[in-house]
N, C-alpha and C positions, 0 to 999 in steps of 0.2 A: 478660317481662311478657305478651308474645301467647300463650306455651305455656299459662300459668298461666289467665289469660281461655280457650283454648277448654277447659281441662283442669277447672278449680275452678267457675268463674261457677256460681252458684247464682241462676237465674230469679224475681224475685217476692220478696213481703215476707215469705211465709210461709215460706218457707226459713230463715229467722231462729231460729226454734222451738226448732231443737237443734240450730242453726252452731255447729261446732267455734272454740277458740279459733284466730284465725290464717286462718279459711277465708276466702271473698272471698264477695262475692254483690253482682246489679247490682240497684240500683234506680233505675227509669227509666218514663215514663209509658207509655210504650206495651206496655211489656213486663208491667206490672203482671197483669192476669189472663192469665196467661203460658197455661195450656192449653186444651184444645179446648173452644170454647165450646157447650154444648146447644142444637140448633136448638129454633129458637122454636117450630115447628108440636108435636115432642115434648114442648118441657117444658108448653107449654098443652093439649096433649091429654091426659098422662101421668095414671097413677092419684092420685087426691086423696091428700093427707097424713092421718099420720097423728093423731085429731083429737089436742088438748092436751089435759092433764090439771089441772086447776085447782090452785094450790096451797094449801095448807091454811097458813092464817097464823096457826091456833093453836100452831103448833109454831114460829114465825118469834120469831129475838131483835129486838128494834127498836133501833136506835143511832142518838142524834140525831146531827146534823151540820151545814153549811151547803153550800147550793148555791152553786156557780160557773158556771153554763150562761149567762149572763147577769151584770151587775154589781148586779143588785137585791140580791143577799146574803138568800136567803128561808132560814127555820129549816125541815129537815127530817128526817124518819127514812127509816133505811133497813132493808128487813125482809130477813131474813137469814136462809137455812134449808139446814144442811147444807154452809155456807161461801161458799154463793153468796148472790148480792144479788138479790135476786127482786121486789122493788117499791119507788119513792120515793113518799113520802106528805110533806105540810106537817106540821110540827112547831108541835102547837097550842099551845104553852106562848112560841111567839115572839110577840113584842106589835105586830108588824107583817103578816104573813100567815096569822097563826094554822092553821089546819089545810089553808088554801089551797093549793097548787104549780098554776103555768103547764104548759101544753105541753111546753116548754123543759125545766123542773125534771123534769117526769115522766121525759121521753125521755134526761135523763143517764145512765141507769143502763145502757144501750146505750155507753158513752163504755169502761167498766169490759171487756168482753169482745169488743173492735171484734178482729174476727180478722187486721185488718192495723194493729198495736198494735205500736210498735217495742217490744222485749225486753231488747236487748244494747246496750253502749257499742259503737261501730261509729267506726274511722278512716279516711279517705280514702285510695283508693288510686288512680293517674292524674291525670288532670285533674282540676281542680274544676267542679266543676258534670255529669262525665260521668257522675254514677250509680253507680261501681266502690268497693266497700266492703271491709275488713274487720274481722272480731268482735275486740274487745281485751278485756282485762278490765278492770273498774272500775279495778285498783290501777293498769295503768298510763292512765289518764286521769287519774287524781289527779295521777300525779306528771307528766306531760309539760304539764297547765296549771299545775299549782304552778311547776314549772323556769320554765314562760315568766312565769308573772306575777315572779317572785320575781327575772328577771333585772331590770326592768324597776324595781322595787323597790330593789335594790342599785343602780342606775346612778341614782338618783335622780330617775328619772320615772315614777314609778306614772299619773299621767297619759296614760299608753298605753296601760292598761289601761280598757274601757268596759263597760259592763253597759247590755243594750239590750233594754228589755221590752214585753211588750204589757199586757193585763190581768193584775197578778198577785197581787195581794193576799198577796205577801210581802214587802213593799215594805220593812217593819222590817228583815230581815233581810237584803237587797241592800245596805241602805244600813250595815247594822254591815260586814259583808264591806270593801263598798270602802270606806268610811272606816278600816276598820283595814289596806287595804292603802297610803291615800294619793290614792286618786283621786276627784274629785269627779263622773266623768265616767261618770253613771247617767242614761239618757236613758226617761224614758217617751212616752207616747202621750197624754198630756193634752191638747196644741195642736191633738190632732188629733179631740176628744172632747168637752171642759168648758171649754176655758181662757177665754174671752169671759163664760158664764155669773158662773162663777167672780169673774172680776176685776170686773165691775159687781156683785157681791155684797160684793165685797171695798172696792169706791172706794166705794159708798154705805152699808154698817151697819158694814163690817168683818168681817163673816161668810166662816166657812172654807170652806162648803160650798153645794151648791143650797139654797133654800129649801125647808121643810117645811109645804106650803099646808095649813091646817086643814079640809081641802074638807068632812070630811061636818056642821061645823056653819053652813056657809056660805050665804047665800044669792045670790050671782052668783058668777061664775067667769068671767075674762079669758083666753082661752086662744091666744097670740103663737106657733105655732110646735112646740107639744106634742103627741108623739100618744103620749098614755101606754096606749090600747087596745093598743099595739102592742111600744113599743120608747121605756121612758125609766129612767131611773135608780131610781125611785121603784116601777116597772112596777106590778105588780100591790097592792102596797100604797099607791101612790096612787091607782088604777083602784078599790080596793073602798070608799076611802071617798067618792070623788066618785059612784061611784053610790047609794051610801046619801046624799048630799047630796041629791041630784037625787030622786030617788025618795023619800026619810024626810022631806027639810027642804026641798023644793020651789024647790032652787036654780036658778039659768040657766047652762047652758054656751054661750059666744060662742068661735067659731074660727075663727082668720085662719091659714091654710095655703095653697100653692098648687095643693094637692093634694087631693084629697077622700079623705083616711086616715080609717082605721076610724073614729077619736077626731071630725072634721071630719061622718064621717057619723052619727053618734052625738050631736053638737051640736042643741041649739037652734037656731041661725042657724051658718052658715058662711060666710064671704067668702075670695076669693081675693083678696090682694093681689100686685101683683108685686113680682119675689124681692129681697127686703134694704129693703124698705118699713115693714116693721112698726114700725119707728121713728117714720118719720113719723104713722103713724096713732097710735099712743100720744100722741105729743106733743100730736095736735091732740085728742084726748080730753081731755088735760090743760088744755089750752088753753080745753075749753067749761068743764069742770070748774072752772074758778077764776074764767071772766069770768060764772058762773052764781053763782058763792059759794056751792060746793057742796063745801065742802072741810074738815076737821075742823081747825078756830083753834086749839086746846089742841094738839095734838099738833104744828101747824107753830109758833107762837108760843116753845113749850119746845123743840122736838128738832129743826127742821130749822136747818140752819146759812144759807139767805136770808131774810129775812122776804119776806111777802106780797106785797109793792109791787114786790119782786126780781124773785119768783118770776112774775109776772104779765107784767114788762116783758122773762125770756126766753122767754116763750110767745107772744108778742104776733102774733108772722109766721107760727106754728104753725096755722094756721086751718082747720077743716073743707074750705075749697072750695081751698085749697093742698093738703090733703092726699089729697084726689079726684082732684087732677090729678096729684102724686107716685104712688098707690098705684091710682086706678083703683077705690077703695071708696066708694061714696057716700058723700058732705058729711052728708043728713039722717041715714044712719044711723050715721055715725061720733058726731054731736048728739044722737040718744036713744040710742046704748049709754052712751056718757058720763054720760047724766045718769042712766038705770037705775043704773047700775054705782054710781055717786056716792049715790044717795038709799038703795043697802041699807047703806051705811056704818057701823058698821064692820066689818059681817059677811060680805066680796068680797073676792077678789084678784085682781088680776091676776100671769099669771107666764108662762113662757116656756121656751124649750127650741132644739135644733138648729135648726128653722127659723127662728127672730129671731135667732141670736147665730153662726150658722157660716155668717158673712159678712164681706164687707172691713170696716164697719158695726156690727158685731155687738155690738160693744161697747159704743156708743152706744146701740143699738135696744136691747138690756137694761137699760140705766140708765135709759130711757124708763120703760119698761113698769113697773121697781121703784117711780120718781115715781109712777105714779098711787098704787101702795099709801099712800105718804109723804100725799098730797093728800086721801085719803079715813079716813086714821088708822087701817087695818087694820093695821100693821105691827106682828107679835106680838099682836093681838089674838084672841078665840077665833073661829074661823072666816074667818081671816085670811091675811094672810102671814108666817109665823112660819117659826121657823129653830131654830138646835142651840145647844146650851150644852156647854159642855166636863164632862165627867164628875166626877162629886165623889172616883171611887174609881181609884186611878192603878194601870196593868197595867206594872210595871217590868221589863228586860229583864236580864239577869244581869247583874252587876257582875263584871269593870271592863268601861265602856263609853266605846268609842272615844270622842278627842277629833273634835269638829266640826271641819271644812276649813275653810281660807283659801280655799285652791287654787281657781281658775277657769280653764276655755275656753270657747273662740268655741263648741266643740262641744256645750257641755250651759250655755252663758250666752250668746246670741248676742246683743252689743252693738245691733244694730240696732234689736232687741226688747225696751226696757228692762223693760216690767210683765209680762216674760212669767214672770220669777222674781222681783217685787219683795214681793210677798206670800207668793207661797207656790211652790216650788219646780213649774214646770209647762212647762217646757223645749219647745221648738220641735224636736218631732223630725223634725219631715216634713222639714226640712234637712239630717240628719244628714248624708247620703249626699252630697249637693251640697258640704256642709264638707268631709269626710273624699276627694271628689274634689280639690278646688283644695288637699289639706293646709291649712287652716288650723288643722289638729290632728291631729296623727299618734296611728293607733290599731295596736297591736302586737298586740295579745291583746284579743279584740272577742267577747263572750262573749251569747247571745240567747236569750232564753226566752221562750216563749211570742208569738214576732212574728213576723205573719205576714207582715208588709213587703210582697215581690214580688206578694204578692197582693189587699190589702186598702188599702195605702197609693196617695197620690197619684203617676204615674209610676212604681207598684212594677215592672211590669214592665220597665221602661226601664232608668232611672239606677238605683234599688235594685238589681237583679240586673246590670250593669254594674260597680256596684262592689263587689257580694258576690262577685262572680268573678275581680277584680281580687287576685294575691296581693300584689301590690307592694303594693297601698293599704290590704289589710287581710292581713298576713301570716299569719294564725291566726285562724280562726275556730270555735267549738266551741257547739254548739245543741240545747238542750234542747227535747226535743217530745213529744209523743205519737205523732202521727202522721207518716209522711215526709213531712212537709211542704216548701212552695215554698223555704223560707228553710233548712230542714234540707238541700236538695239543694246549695246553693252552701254547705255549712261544712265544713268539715277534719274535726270529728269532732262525733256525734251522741249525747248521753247520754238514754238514754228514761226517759220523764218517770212520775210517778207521779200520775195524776186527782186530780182534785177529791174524790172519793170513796173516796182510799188515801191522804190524808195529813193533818196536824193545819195548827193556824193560828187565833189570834183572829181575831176579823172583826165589824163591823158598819156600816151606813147609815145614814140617819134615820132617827129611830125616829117615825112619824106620833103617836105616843103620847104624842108632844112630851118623855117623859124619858130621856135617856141610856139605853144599855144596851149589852150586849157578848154576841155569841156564841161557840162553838165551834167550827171544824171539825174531827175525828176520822176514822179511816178508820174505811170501815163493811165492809172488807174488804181485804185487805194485796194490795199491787203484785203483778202477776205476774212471775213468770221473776227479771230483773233491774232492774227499774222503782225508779229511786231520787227522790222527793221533792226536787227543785232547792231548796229550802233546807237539804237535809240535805245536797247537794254542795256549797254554797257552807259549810257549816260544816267539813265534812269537809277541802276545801281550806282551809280558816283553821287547819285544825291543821297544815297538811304547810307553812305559808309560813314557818316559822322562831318564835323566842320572841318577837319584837316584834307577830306579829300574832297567834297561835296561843293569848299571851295572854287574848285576848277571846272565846276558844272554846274554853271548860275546864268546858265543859257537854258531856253524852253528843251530844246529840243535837237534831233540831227538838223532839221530844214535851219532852224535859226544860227546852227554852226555853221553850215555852208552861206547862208547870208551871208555872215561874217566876212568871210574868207574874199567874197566876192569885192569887198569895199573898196578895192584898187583899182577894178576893171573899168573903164571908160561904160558910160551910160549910154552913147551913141543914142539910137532912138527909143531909148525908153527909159522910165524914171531913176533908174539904178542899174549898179553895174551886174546886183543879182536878176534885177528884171529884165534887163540885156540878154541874159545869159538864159533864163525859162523861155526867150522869143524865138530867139537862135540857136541854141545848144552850144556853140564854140566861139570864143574869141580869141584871135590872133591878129598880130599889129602887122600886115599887109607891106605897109612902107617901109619894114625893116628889110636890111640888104641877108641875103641866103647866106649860111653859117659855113662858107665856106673858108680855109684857112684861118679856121678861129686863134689857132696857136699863134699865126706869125702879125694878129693885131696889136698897134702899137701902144702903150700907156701913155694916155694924157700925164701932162705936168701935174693936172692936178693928182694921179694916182702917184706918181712919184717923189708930193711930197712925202716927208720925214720918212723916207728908204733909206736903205744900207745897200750898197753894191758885192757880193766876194769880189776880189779881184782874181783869185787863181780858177773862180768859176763861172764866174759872170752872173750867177742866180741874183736876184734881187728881194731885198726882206724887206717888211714893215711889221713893226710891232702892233698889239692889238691892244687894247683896254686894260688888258690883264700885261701886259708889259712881256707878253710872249711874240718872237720872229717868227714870223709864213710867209713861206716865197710868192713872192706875186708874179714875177717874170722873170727873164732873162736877158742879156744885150745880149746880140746877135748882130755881126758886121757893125760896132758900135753903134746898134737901133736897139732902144728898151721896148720889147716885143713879151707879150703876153704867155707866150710856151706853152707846153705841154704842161698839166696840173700832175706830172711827175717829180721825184724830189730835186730832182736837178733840171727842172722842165725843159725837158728835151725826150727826144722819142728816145725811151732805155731799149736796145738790144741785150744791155747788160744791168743785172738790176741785182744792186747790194740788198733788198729788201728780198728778196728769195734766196739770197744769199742768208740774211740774219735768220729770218724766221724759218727755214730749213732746218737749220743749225740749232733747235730750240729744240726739234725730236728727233736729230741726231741721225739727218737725212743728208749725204753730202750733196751738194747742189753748187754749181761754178755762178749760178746765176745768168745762163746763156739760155736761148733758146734749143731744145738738145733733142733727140729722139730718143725715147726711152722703153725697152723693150717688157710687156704685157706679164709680166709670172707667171701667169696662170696659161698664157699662151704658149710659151717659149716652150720646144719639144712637144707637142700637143699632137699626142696617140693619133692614129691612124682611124679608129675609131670615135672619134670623140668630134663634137662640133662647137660653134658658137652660138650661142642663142642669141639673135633682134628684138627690139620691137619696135613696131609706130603705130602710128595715129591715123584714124581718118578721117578724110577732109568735114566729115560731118559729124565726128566725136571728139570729145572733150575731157581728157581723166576722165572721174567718175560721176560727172554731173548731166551726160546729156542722152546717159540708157532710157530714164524715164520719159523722154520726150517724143512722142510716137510717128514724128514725121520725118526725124532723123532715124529712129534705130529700126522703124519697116526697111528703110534703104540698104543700112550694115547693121546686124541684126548677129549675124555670124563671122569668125574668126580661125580661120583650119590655119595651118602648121606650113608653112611655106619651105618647099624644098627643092635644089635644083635636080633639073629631071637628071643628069648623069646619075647624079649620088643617087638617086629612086630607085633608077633601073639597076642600080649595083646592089641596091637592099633589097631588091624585090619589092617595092613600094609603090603603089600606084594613088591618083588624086580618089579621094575619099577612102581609103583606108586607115584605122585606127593604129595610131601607135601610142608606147607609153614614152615620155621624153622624160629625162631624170637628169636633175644641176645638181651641181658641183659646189662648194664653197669657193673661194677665193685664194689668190698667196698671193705673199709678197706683204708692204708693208700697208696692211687696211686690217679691218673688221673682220675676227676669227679668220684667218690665212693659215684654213687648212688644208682646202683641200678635198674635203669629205663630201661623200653625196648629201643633199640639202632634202630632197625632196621629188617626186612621181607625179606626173598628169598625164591623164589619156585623152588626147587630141584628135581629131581627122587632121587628113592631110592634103594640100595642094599642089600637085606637080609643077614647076616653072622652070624655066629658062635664064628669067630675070632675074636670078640671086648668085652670091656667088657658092661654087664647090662646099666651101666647109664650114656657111652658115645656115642655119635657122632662123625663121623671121616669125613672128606672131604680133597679128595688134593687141593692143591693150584697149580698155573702157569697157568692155564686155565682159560675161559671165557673173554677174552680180546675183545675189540669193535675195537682196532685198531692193525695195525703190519703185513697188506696184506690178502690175501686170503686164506694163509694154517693156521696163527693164528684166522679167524675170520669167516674159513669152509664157504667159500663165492665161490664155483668153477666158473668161465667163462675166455673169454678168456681177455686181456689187450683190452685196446681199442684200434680202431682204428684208428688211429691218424697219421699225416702225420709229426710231431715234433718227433718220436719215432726213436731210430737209433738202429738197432739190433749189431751195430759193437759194442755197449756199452755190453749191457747184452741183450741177447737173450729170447725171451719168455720163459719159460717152459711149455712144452705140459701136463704135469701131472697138474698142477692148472686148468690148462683150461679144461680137459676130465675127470681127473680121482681124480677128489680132492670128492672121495666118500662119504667121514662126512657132507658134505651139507646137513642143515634138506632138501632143498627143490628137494635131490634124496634123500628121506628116513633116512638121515644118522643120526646119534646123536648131530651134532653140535659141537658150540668149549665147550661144557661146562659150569663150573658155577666157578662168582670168588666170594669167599666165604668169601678173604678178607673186600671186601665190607663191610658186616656187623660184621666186627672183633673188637671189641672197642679199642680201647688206652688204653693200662693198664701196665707202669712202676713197675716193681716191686718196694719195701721200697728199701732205701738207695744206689741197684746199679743202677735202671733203666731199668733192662731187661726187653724187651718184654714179656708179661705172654698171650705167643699165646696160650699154652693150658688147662687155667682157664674158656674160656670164658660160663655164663650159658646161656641156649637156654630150647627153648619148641617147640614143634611142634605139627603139624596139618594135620592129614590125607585132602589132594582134595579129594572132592566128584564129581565126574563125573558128 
């Protein structure tokens, strides 16, 4: 092995380009721009370039698609001249961004030609985690994970095998894969993302999804926590109609942040409340809201499940001058938003986002915020708070399709957490690594896409690469990337992945248009070298597992699944409804009426035949195939009306289902919406703060360092602080401090207490935070993901394996990559996750990224 390292080793990613099969090559951070780097006094004095030549885009084919730079899911084209991909535009024909693209969406198209682009399936060679690679071919990684999934299969525990993703929106096809191998054990990134949103959308309408705020006919706007100028689900398709709200329809935006975000400086009024509070300020809105009698009778009368007299007596301790002294917001002006907010009725929402709901709390503070909608009767009204209806046209996936699992573990079902899957599958992953340490589920074949883990999760540095290095505990690992990423450096073997913009996939979000619809993804240009689309590996292997699974994959390919799928969609003008769909990227049915009051639509006779009515409750049942009741609706003023997809469909204020599943880990809970005070905050030293974090508008998790036209922008990340508290530490903007967190209490993950962990920071002086937080973004500080994630400038190496006919060097890393500390620059940053603890909230499991406590420490020079 030492002959072969000094004889083979192949320096650098770019060796890759035309590695023989069999050859070795390291990839390791330091080594990365492995040759002489250009002094800086040369390349800044050196003869200018030569200038660009504009491209002529009358000769460019255009191919719609979707974007993935982001989870907004925006419709776009891509122009294409001569094979290559020359420019991203918005695709005007989407009923959500129209010809719009963000920063983010433009700058993809750099994602497509990144010169340090993994190429080849590559298997481990030495240690793991030591960098020591070599090239195999596709056919044998098919077959060395088929052997290992398929023993695991035969011995009758498919349950060894896990599928562990990040963003991937090929979630269909993950979950056919493991269900037809056996295993239930597909762990996403939800708990760490939506899961709190989600389940107060879920205990109070029954809704699958965020809310779809009607902003641009609205006239107030509640804003708990959202900074959609920057970084939200909805991003720029909610950002374009709340500014046509505000501007066309003279609406109000109100935001309670701790931070002053773009969104926060772009408000009407801003307040900082402190962190996990916004619950209580909601409550006590509601609270003036109902002892005002400013509240819409007909809709709580018919649809809420307490009456008035209920609803009154759990608000009653909710009181402005309580919630002043919880939150720190003034009493009077909590007393006129409320009653503002309450008198445009029912044309306001209020709604919410990561900073109300990704807390211990979180959960709670969301169902708050939904009650005012409930209280002022915007719910599904126009200019409201309205939401998603399931689609009239069904996208079927090849037949035969796998049977659904029994099977459960602790590792993708953790008992502790009972609503973190009781609705909708949305798994506490930030634990994985914690379970699969103690075994309380063994993982044999542990297969990652798209996750950045070591880098982006809470403790990824720690425990996440701890046990990704562990073979005992994870004997195979195999990691689908683009880039060598943190999580690619700890796996057995690497299969390189194919962009967002080389491969197919239905896809869509809310549509703000309020009607269903469905887009395309298409490549707008084919994978380079060896780049295989990770749904088209997991198909590929569903052929090689034998006839019991291989069954379910008697389709060529992903392109021909998605055909599939498309079989329902009207052909309009072209041959098929999938060739429909490659013309225009999105189809929605235009003539359908806006999803507005979907709950109080009435049931055809023909839905109601063979129903059952209660009489003490009015729910209505029909039995199904299987001779089991599901409510379908409710009579409401003797009208069979549709309801809320709650179990007594009606809006729950009070929900027996938080009540049972509480009571499973022995959490008392009334089942109301309640304010519930932080553990780890309550009495919180004099010295001690909270730590933030967010996003910005042009980063993405840990997918979009690599990308060089976003991260020259934000590149770096200093320690946000308000100037009082600076000037009381002696702290000024660019000074070094060390920040040091805290564990958790209360009832979550290790609640102890204990310091976690140390990072030395710079620092930012502002105005815009509040007193006794801390704010840091996240996406930065990454050790691996090339030279524009890891502000490493030089040129590729020089290497005689390198073939420019793949991907072409880029002159801008090698001259002009300016953030290199060692030209002066700031670097990539700090990942702040690192020292971010694990902390579940009670009963759903959300992430509580912004509880965590921290102290800091002026550097002394």
């Amino acid at each position: 092995m030492t002959t072969n390292r000094r004889e083979f080793i192949k320096v650098g990613i770019a060796a890759m380009a035309s590695l023989g099969v069999g050859e070795l090559i390291r990839l390791s951070p330091g080594e990365l721009p492995a040759a002489e780097r250009l002094p800086t006094r040369k390349r800044r004095e050196g003869k200018p370039g030569q200038p660009k030549t504009p491209h002529d885009y009358s000769k460019a084919t255009k191919i719609t698609s979707v974007c993935l730079n982001c989870s907004t899911v925006c419709g776009i084209v891509g122009y294409v001249i001569d094979g290559k991909l020359v420019k991203l535009a918005g695709n005007p024909e989407d009923p959500n961004n129209e010809k719009h693209l963000c920063a983010k969406g433009q700058a993809g198209i750099s994602t497509v030609d990144y010169p340090e682009r993994l190429l080849y399936p590559l298997r481990r060679v030495g240690k793991r985690g030591e960098g020591l690679w070599k090239r195999i071919t596709w056919e044998d990684a098919y077959r060395e994970i088929a052997d290992r999934i398929g023993k695991y299969i035969a011995a009758g525990t498919p349950e060894q095998v896990a599928v562990h993703y990040g963003r991937s929106r090929i979630s269909d096809v993950v979950d056919r894969f493991m269900s037809a191998v056996g295993s239930p054990v597909v762990i996403n990134h939800r708990a760490l993302c939506s899961l709190n949103k989600r389940a107060a959308n879920y205990a109070s309408l029954g809704d699958t999804d965020w809310e779809t705020v009607d902003a641009e006919r609205t006239k107030y706007l509640l804003n708990f926590g959202s900074n959609f100028y920057e970084a939200h689900q909805g991003h720029l398709h909610f950002l374009r109609r709340v500014v046509r709200g505000r501007f066309d329809n003279g609406a109000k935006l109100v935001t309670f942040d701790v931070r002053l975000s773009n969104t926060a400086g772009r408000s009407d009024e801003w307040y900082a409340p402190f962190p996990g509070t916004e619950g209580a300020v909601a409550l006590a809105m509601a609270h003036v809201i109902v002892r005002e009698n400013e509240v819409d009778r007909g809709f709580l009368d018919d649809w809420a499940n307490l009456s008035i007299a209920e609803i009154r007596d759990m608000l009653a301790e909710y009181t402005p001058a309580w919630a002043e002294k919880t939150s720190g917001v003034p009493a009077k002006d909590i007393e006129r938003i409320a009653i503002e907010f309450a008198r445009c009725r029912p044309v306001c929402a209020a709604f919410t986002n990561r900073g109300s709901h990704a807390h211990y709390n979180g959960f709670n503070n969301d169902r708050a915020v939904i009650l005012l909608n409930a209280l002022v009767g915007s719910i599904g009204k126009p200019g409201g708070y309205c939401y998603g209806e399931a689609d009239a046209v069904s996208y079927p996936p090849p037949a035969p399709v796998p049977p659904k699992l029994k099977k459960r573990t602790d590792l993708e079902d953790p008992p502790e957490y009972p609503l973190c899957n009781f609705w909708q599958k949305m798994k506490v992953g930030q634990l994985a690594y914690d379970y699969i340490r103690a075994k309380r589920a063994l993982v044999q074949v542990y297969l990652t896409y798209t996750l950045a883990s070591p880098t982006t999760w809470p403790e990824g540095r720690t425990l996440a690469v701890e046990v990704l290095k562990s073979e005992e505990l994870i004997p195979f690992h195999a990691c689908s990337d683009i880039v060598y990423s943190e999580t690619a450096h700890y796996a057995d073997m690497i299969l390189p992945d194919a962009t967002y913009l080389e491969r197919w996939g239905l896809d869509s979000r809310n549509n703000y248009e309020l009607i269903p619809y469905k887009t395309l993804r298409q490549p707008l240009v084919p994978p380079p070298a060896e780049c295989v689309s990770y749904a088209d590996v997991l198909i590929e292997l569903g052929k090689r597992l034998g006839p019991d699974v291989a069954k379910y994959f008697d389709f060529a390919d992903h392109e021909a699944y998605v055909r599939h799928q498309c079989q329902n969609i009207p052909a309009g003008d072209a041959e098929s409804g999938f060739d429909y769909m490659k013309k225009h990227g999105v189809w929605f049915d235009a003539s359908q009426p806006k999803g507005y009051e979907i709950f109080n639509r009435p049931l055809s006779e023909k839905k109601l035949a063979d129903t059952r009515t209660d009489e003490k409750t009015g729910v209505i049942y029909q039995k199904d195939a299987l001779g089991k009741e599901t409510a379908i609706g409710v009579m409401i003023a003797g009208r069979a009306r549709q309801g809320f997809k709650t179990p007594s469909r009606k809006f729950e204020i009070h929900s027996p289902t938080v009540i049972e599943q509480s009571a499973k880990v022995h959490i008392p809970d009334d089942g109301l919406p309640r304010y519930v005070q932080i553990p780890a905050h309550d009495h919180l030293p004099a010295d001690r703060f909270i730590l933030t974090t967010f996003k910005w508008n042009v980063h993405t998790q840990g997918r979009t360092a690599p990308q060089k036209f976003l991260t020259e922008i934000v590149h770096y990340n200093p320690l946000w602080i308000n100037a009082e508290t600076a000037r009381r530490l002696g702290i000024r903007t660019g000074d070094l401090v060390d920040i040091t967190t805290y564990r958790p209490k209360g009832h979550t993950h290790r609640p102890t207490g204990e310091a976690l962990g140390t990072l030395r920071v710079a620092v930012f002086v502002t105005e815009g935070i509040h007193p006794r937080v801390l704010a840091m973004s996240n996406s930065l500080g990454h050790r691996y993901g090339g030279r524009v994630a890891t502000a490493n400038r030089g040129p590729r190496p020089k290497n005689p394996s390198f073939d420019e006919k793949i991907i072409a060097e880029d002159s801008d890393l090698a001259e002009t990559l300016w953030w290199d500390k060692e030209d002066a620059g700031a670097g990539p940053g700090f990942n702040v996750n690192a020292i971010l603890p694990i902390q579940p909230s009670p009963v759903t499991g959300m992430q509580s990224w912004f509880d965590t406590v921290c102290a800091i420490r002026k550097v002394e020079a």
